[in-house]
C-alpha positions in Angstrom: -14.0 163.4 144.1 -16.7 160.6 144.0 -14.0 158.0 143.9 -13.0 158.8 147.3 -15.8 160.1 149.2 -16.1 162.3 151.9 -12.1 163.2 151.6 -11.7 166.4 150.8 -8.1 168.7 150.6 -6.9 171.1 147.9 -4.7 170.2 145.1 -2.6 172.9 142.9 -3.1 172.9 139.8 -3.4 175.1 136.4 -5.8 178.1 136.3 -5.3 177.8 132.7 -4.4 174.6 130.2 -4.3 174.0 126.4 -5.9 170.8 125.5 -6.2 169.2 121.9 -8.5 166.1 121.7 -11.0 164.5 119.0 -14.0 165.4 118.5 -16.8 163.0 118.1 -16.4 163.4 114.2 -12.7 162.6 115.0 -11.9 166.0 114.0 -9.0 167.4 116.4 -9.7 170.0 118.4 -7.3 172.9 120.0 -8.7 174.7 122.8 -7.6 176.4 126.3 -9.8 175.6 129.3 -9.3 178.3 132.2 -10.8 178.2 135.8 -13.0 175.7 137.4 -13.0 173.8 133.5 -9.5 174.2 133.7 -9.4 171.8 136.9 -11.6 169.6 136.1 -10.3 168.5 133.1 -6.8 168.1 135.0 -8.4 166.0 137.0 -10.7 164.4 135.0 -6.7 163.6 132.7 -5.9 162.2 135.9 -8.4 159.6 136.3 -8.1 158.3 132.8 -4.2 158.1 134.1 -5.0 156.1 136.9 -4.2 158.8 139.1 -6.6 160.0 142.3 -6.1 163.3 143.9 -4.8 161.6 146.6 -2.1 160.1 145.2 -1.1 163.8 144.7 -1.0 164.8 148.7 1.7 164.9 150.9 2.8 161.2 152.4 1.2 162.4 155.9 -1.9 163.6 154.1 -2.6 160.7 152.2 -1.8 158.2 155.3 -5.1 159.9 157.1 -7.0 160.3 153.8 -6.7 156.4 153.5 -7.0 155.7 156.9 -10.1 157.1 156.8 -11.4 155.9 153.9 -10.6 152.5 155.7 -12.8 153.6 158.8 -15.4 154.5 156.6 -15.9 151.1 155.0 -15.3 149.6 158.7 -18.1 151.5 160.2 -20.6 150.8 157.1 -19.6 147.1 157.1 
């Protein structure tokens, strides 16, 4: 995720979602996403949330993920 760069892990998630939304004629719009679409429109739901994927680790993971986020701005300061 380009929000949190250079942290990577795997999150589970849906193969497969149904998703209704507005098109840009404000029409609505029924359709199932599957795969690699399927994920990043989960994720993509999760940013306009306010949620990163690594709010969705494991306490331990996320500690290191931040910590080295926090080393990473350090060493580029």
């Amino acid at each position: 995720c380009l929000s949190v760069p250079e942290i990577y892990d795997e999150i589970e998630r849906p193969a497969r979602v149904w998703l209704t939304y507005l098109n840009y004629a404000g029409e609505k719009v029924e359709e199932e996403a599957e795969g690699l679409f399927a994920v990043c429109i989960q994720h993509e739901i999760d940013h306009l949330d306010g949620v990163l994927f690594i709010d969705k680790l494991s306490r331990l993971k996320r500690d290191r993920a931040v910590a080295k986020v926090k080393k990473l701005q350090r060493d580029a300061a």
